[in-house]
VMD Tcl script that draws the C-alpha trace (Angstrom):
set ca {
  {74.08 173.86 4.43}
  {75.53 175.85 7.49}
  {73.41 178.07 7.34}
  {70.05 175.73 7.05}
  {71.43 173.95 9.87}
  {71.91 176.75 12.19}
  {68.41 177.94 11.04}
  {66.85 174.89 12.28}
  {68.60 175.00 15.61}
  {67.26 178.55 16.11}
  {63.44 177.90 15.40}
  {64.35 174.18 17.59}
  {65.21 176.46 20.64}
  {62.36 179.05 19.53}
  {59.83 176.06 19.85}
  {61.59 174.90 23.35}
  {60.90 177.85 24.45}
  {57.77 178.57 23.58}
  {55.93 175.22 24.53}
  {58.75 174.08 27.08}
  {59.09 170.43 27.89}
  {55.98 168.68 27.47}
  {57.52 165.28 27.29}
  {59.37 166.01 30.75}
  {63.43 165.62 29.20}
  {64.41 168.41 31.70}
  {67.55 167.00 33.03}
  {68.98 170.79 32.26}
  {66.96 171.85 35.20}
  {67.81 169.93 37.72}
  {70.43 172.57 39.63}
  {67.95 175.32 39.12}
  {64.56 173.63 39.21}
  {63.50 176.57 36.88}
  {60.88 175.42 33.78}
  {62.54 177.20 30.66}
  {59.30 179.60 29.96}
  {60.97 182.54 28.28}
  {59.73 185.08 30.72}
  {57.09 183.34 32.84}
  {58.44 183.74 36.43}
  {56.84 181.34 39.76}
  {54.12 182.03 41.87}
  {53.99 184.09 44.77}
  {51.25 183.19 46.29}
  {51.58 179.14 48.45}
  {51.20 176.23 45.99}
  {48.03 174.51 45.27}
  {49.65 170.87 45.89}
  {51.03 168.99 48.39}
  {54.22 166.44 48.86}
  {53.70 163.59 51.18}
  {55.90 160.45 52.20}
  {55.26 157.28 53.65}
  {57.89 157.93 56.12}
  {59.06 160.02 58.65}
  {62.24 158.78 59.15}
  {65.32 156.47 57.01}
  {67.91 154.92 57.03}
  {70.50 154.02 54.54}
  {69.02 151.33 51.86}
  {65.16 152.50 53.26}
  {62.97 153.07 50.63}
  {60.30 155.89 51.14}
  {57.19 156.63 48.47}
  {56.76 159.93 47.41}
  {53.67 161.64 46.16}
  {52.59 164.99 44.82}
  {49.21 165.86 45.05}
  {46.56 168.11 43.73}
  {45.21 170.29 46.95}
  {43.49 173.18 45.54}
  {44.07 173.32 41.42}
  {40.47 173.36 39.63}
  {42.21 170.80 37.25}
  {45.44 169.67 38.74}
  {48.67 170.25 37.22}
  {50.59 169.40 34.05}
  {54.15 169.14 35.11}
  {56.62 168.53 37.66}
  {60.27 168.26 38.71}
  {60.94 166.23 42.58}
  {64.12 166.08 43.84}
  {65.33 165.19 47.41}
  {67.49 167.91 48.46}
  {69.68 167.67 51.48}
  {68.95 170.26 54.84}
  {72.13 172.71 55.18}
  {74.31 172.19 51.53}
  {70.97 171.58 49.79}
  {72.38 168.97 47.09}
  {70.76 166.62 45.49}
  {70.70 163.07 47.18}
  {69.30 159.18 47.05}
  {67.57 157.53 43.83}
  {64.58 157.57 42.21}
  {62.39 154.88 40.70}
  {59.02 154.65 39.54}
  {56.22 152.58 37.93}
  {53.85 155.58 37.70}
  {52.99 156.17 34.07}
  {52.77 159.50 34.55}
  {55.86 159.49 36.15}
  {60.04 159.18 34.48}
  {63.66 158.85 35.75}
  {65.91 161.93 35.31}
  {69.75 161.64 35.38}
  {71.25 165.22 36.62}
  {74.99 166.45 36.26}
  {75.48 164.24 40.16}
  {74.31 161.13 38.59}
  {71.97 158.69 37.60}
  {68.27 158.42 38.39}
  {68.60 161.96 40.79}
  {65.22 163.39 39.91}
  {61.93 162.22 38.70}
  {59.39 164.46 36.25}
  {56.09 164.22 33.39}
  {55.87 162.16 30.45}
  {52.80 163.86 29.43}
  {51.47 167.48 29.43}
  {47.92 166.19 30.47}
  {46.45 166.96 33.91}
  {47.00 165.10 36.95}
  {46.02 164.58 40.30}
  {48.52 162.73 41.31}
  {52.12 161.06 40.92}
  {54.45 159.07 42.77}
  {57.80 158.02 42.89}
  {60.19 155.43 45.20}
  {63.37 157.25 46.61}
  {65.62 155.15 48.32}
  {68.41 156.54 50.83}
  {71.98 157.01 50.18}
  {74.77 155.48 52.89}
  {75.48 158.89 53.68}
  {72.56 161.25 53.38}
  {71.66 163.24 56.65}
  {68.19 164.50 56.47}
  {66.06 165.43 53.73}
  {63.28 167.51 52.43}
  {61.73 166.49 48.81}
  {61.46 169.55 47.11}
  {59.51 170.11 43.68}
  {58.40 172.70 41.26}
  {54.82 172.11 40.25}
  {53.40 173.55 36.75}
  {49.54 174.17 36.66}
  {50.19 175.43 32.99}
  {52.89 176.83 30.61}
  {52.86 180.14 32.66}
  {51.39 179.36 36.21}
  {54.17 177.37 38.11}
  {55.56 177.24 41.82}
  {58.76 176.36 42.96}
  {60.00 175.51 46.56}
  {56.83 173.07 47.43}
  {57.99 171.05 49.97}
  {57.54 167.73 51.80}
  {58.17 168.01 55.41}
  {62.24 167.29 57.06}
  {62.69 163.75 56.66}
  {65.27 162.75 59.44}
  {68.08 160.09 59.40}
  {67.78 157.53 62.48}
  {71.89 156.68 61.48}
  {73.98 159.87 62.06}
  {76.90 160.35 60.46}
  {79.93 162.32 60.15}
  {80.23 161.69 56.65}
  {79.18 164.89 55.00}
  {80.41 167.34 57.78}
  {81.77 170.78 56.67}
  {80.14 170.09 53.52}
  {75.75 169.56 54.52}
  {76.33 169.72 57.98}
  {78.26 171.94 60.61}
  {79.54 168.93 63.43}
  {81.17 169.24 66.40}
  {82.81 166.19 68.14}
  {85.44 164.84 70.52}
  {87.47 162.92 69.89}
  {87.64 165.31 66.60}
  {86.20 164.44 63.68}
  {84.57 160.86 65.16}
  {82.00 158.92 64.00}
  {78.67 159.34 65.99}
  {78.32 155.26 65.96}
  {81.63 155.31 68.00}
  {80.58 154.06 71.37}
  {83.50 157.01 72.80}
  {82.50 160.21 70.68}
  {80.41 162.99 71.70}
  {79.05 164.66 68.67}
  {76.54 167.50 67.45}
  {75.43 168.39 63.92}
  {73.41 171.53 62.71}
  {71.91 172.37 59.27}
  {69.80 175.35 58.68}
  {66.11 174.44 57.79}
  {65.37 175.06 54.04}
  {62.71 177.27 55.17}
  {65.05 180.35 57.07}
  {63.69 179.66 60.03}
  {64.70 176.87 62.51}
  {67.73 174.10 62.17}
  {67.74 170.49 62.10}
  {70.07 169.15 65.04}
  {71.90 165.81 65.93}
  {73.65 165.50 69.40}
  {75.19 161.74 70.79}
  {77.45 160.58 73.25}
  {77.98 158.03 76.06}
  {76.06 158.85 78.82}
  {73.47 157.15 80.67}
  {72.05 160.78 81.84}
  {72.14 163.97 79.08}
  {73.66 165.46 76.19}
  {73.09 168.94 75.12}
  {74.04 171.50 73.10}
  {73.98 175.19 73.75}
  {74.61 178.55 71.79}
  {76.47 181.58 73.98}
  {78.21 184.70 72.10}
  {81.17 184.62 74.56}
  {82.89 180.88 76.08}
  {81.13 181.12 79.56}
  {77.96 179.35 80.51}
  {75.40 182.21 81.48}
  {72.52 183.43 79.08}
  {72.94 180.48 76.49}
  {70.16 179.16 74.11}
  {69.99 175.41 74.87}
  {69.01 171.92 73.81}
  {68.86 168.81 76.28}
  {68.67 164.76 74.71}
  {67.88 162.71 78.36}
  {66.89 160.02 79.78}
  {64.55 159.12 82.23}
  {64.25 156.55 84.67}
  {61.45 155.06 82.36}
  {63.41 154.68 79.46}
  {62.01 157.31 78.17}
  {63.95 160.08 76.13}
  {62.75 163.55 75.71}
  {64.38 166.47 73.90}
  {64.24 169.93 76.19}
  {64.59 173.38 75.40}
  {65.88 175.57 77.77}
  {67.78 178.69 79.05}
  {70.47 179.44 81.00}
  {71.70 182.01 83.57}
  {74.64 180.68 84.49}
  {76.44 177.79 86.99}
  {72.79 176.20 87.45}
  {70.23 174.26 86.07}
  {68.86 175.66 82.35}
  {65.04 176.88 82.68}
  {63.29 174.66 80.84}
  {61.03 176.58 78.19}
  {57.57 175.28 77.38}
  {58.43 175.48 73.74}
  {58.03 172.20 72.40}
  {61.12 171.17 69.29}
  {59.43 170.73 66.23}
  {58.64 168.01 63.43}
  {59.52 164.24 64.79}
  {61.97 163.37 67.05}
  {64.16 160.22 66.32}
  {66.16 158.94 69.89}
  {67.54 155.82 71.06}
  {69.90 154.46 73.55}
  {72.09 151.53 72.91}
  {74.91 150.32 74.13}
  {75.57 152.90 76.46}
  {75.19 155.69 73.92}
  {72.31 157.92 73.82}
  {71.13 159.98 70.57}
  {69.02 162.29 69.37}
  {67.85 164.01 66.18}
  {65.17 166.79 66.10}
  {64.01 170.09 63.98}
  {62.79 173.57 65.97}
  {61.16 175.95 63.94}
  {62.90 178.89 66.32}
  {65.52 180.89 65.56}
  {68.32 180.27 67.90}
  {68.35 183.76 70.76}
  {70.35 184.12 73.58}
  {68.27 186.91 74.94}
  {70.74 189.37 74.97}
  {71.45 190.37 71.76}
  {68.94 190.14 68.37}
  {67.76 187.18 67.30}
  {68.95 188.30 64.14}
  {72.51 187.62 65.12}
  {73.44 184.10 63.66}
  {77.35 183.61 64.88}
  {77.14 181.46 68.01}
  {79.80 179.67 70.19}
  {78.54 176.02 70.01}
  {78.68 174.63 73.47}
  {78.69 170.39 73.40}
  {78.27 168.73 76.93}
  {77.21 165.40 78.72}
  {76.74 164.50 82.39}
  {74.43 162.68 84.58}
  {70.44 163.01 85.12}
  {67.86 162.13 88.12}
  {65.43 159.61 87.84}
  {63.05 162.22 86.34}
  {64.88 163.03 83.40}
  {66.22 166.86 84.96}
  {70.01 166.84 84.30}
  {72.90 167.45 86.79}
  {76.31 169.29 86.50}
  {77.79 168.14 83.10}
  {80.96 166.31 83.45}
  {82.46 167.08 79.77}
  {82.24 170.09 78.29}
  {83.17 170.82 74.84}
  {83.22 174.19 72.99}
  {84.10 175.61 69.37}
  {87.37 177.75 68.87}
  {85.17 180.89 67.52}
  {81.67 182.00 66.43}
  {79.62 179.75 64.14}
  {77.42 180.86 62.10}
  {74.57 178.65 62.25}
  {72.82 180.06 58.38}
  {76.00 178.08 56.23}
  {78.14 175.27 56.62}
  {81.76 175.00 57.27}
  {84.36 173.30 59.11}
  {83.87 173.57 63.62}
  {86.72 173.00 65.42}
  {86.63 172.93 69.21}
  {88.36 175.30 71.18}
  {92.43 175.43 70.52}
  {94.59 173.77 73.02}
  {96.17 177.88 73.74}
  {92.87 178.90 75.18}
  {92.54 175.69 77.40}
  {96.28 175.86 78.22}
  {95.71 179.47 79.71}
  {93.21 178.08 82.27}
  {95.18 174.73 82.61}
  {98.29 176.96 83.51}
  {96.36 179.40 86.13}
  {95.14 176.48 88.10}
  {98.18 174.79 88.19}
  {100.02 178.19 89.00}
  {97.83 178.66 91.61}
  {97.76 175.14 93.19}
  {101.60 175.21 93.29}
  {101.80 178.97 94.80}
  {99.07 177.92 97.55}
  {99.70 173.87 97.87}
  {103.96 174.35 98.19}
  {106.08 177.58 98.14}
  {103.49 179.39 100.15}
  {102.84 176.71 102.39}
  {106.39 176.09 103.27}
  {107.20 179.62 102.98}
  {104.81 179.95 106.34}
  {105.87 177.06 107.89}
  {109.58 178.57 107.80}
  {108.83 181.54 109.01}
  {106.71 180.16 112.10}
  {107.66 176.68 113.03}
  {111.97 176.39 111.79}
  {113.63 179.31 113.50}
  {115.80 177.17 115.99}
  {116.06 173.93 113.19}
  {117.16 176.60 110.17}
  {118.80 179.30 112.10}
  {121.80 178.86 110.71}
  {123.07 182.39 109.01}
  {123.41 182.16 105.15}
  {124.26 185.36 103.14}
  {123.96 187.44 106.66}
  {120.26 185.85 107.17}
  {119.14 183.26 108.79}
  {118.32 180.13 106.57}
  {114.63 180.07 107.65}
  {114.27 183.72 107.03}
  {116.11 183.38 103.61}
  {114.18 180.51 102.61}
  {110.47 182.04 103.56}
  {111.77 185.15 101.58}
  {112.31 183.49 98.52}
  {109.48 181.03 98.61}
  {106.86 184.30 99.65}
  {108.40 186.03 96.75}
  {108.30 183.17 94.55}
  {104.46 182.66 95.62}
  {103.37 186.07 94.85}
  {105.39 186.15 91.62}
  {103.40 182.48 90.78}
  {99.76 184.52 91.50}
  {100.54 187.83 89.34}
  {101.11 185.08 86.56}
  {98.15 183.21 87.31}
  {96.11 185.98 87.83}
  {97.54 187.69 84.33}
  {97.07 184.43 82.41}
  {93.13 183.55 83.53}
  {92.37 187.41 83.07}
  {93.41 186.81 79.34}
  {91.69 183.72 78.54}
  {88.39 184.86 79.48}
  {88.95 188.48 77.75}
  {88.09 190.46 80.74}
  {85.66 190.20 83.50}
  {83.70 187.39 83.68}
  {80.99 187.77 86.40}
  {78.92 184.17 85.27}
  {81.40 181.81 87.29}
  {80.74 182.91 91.14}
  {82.78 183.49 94.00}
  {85.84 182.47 92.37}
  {86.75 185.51 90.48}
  {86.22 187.43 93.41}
  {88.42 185.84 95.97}
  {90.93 185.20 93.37}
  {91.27 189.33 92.95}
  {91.26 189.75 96.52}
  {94.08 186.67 97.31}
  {95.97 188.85 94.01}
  {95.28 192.10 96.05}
  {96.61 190.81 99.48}
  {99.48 188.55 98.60}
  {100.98 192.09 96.07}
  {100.99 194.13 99.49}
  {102.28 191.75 101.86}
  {105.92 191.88 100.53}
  {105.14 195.56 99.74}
  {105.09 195.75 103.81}
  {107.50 193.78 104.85}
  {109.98 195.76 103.17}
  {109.19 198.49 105.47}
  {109.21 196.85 108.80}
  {110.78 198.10 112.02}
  {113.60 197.07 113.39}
  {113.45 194.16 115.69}
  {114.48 195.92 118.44}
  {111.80 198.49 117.73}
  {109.14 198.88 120.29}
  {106.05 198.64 117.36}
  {107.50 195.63 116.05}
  {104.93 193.36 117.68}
  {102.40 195.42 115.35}
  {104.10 194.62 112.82}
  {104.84 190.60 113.57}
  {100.97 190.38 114.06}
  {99.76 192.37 111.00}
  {101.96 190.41 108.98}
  {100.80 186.95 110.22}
  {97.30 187.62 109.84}
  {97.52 189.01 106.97}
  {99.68 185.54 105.60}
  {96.31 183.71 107.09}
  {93.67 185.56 105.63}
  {95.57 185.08 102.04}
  {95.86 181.53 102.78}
  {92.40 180.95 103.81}
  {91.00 182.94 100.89}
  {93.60 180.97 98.52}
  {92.09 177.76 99.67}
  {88.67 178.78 98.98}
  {89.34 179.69 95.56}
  {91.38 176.46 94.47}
  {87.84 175.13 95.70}
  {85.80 177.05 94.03}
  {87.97 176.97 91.06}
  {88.11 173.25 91.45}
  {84.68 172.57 91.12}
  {84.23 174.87 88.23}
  {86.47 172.43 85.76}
  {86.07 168.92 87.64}
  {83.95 167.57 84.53}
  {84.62 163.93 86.65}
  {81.73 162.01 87.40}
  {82.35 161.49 90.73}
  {84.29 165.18 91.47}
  {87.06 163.85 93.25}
  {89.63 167.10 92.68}
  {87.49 169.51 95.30}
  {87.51 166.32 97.66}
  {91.26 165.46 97.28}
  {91.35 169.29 97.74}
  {89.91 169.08 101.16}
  {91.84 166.11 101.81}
  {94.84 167.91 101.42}
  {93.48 171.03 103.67}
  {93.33 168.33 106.19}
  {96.29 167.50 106.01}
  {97.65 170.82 106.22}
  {95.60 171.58 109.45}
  {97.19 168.54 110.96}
  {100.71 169.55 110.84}
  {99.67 173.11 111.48}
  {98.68 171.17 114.92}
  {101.63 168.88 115.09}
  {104.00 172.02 114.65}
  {102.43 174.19 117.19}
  {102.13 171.67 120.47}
  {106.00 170.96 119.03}
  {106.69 174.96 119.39}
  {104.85 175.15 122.66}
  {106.47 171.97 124.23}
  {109.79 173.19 123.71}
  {109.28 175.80 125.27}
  {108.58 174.30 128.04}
  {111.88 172.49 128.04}
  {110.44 169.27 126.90}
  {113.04 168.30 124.83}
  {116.82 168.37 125.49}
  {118.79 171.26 124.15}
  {116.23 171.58 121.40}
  {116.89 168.59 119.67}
  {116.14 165.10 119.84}
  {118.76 162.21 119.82}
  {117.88 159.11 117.56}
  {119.49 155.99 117.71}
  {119.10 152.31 116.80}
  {118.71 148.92 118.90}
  {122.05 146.99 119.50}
  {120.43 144.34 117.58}
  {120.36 146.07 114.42}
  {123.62 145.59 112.22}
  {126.46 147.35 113.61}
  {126.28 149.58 110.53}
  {123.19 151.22 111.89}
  {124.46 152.14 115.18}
  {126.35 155.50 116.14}
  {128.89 156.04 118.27}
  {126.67 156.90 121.41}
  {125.05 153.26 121.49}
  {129.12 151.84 121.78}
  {131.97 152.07 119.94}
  {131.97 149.82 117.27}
  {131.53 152.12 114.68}
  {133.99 155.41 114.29}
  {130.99 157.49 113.86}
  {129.28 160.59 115.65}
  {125.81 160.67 117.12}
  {123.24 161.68 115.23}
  {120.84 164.54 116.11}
  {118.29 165.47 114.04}
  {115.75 168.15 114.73}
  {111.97 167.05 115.06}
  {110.74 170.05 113.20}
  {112.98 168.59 110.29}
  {111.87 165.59 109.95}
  {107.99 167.00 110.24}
  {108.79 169.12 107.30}
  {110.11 166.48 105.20}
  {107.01 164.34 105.55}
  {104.90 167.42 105.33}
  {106.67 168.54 102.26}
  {106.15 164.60 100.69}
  {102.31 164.74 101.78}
  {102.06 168.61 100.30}
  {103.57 167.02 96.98}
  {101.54 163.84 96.24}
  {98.24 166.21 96.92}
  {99.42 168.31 94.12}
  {100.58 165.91 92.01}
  {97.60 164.44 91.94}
  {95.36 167.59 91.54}
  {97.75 168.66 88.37}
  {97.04 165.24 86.85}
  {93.46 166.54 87.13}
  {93.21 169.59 85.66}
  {95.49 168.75 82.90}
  {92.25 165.80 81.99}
  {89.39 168.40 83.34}
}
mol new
graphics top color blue
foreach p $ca { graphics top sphere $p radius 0.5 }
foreach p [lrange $ca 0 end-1] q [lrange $ca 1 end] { graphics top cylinder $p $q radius 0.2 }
display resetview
């Protein structure tokens, strides 16, 4: 009995494979979407038929008709197997029904009614099917293998990209690569900027999402190092119309992209509501940065936003987001943006620098010009002014070999794509290393060439600071992703303010010597009708205490110092958001 029975399944599979599946039962298939035809392989050559839908777009719940056509068969074809297959993880996706009698429901190994395929092996012209959209599919291409006969099949004909008009983050890392800030945020969050990329089914091209809250542009761009500068770009904007256009550009570095003439692909589904503007697209283009081989698919993925003229052309971006390493754009897998080390190394240079240029080096001047007679008090055998400039110069060079050390790491080397401020950094590093170099070997006071010396070391101190300036400028403008870019103007606010008690001091210094005030100080004191415990003992003698003499360079100093403080304070606060 065994044996019968094991007989009969052998001649059972025999007969399956000889004359296949002429009733359509080929749930076995769906993975593959390979007919079981013992050695009969597909076509080569591009399929005789054709899949249309109804749409060009869905949602989740839409329904969309499907229909595979004859476009070139003498008699049509026999069988078939449709499927909607996601872009990027290429899994199967949505239901199926049907009233086509030529048409049935599959179930495959991810569900219930996944695939649709023959009842008959007679010759058709035509069948159709009703998909309807998953909550979370992104977009789709129905995909089917079409049988003229037993042994004359094609696989792989395909419908054209069906996009979603709902992002989602849903099926990131596992259809889709994403990109987002806050991380991992839903695209229908009014505050998240987000990207998505799946590879087209074809090899050629990608299917991208971009969204964020912006009343002007969001783009995305693809760079093989973390600077902007010979990138391969996309631009979602707005115009002042209403109107939102996708853009493909190019870019060179700290300036507008070149807009290519190369229109994106396939539809283009874009809205903007509430504040948040979106956009979905194909290009049938491989991603190329110019540089390098298009063949190369690792890319970092830059994400930005920022405002856009009444014409749709987009201005400086005022967020900027970027992935920790290379993606490769050809498979899926979990983006994260860049780690908080990397940022941290350019948060700590400009802070370094602002604190070397904005206080120690600042006051360190001031000392050594302006507080001789108020600080000349020896300390350690030195006057305090001179000990105080020492340390703060010291300190201040000490703060730019960091700085300089710490933004030389971060960006790996030389980075010529961000301007001037590389340059005058190197020099300001250059300058401020020799100056205490020199002043170690500087005549004595007495010395006749000392007044070479004095003046060689003063302008040197001024050509540092002006060039330090500059660069917090320069270097302020390159990370100010504000809307508004208020850190290069508090910047120049506080330059102004420095100028002004450069002026203050100097009249002071040149006033005294004219004698103007008293034995170099200045004698404050109260009104008699204040409370006796504000009065000193010069006003009367109410009050066993001595007069009270403060020096005016002092108390300019102090309020200089407060002023110098609150300016950095507030640029700090700045970078640490930028």
């Amino acid at each position: 009995m065994g044996h019968t029975l094991l007989l009969i399944s052998y001649v059972a599979g025999c007969l399956v494979a000889v004359f296949g599946y002429p009733n359509g039962q080929i749930s076995v298939a769906c993975d593959t979407m390979l007919p079981i035809h013992g050695n009969a392989g597909p076509q080569s050559s591009s399929a005789p038929y054709v899949i249309t839908a109804s749409n060009a777009t869905f949602m989740a719940g839409d329904t969309i008709t499907v229909t595979i056509q004859n476009n070139g068969s003498p008699n049509g074809f026999k069988g078939f197997l449709l499927e909607a297959r996601l872009m990027g993880g290429n899994g199967i996706t949505g239901t199926f029904s049907t009233t086509d009698t030529n048409a049935q429901i599959l179930s495959c190994n991810t569900g219930t009614n996944k695939a649709v395929s023959h009842t008959n092996s007679n010759f058709k012209q035509s069948v159709t099917a009703v998909w309807t959209a998953p909550s979370d599919a992104g977009p789709v291409r129905f995909t089917a293998t079409v049988l003229q006969d037993y042994s004359t099949f094609w696989t792989g004909v395909k419908s054209s990209i069906i996009l979603t008009s709902q992002m989602s983050n849903i099926t990131c890392g596992t259809q889709k690569n994403c990109l987002s800030d806050p991380a991992n945020c839903s695209p229908n969050d009014s505050g998240c900027l987000f990207m998505s990329s799946s590879p087209s089914s074809d090899g050629i091209g990608y299917v991208f999402e971009i969204s964020g809250p912006t009343s002007g542009y969001v783009a995305i761009g693809f760079s093989y190092d973390t600077t902007m500068g010979n990138d391969d770009v996309y631009i979602c904007t707005k115009n002042s119309s209403g109107n939102i256009l996708v853009q493909h550009g190019y870019t060179t570095g700290y300036v507008a992209p070149q807009i290519s003439n190369t229109n994106t692909a396939g539809n283009i589904v874009a809205s903007y509501i509430n504040g948040v503007l979106k956009c979905s697209f194909i290009t049938q283009s491989t991603i190329s940065t110019q540089q390098r081989s298009s063949a190369n698919s690792s890319f970092y993925i830059f994400l930005v936003s920022g405002p856009s003229l009444a014409s749709g052309q987009i201005e400086k971006h005022t967020k900027t987001l970027i992935s920790k390493t290379t993606v490769n754009m050809l498979s899926i897998s979990n983006v994260t943006s860049a780690a908080s080390g990397s940022n941290s190394l350019v948060i700590g240079h400009g802070a370094l620098m602002l604190i070397a240029w904005m206080t120690t080096g600042g006051i360190g001047m001031i000392m050594a010009r302006y507080m001789r007679s108020a600080a000349g008090k020896p300390i350690f055998g030195k006057a305090i002014w001179y000990q105080t400039h020492f340390f703060l110069m010291i300190l201040t060079v000490i703060l730019t070999i960091i700085s300089f050390i710490m933004i030389f790491v971060e960006a790996s080397g030389w980075s010529g794509n961000t301007g001037a401020h590389p340059v005058l950094g190197c020099i300001v590093m250059i300058l401020s290393f020799f100056q205490p170099i020199a002043a170690m070997f500087r005549p004595d006071p007495k010395n006749e060439r000392r007044y070479i010396f004095n003046w060689g070391h003063r302008l040197n101190a001024l050509v540092i600071k002006v060039l330090a300036v500059a660069t917090i400028f320069l270097g302020l403008i390159l990370i100010d992703t504000t809307s508004n870019n208020w850190m290069p103007k508090v910047m120049g606010g506080f330059f102004a303010w420095e100028v002004l008690f450069y002026i203050i001091l100097e009249i002071m210094m040149h006033l005294k010597k004219e004698n103007v005030y008293e034995n170099d100080s200045i004698k404050f004191s109260f009104s008699k009708d204040f409370p006796s415990y504000f009065t000193t003992g010069s006003m009367d003698n109410r009050m066993d205490l001595q007069p009270s003499f403060i020096q005016p360079e002092t108390i300019t100093l102090i309020v200089f110092i407060a002023g110098n403080l609150a300016f950095l304070i507030a640029l700090l606060v700045g970078i640490g958001q930028s």
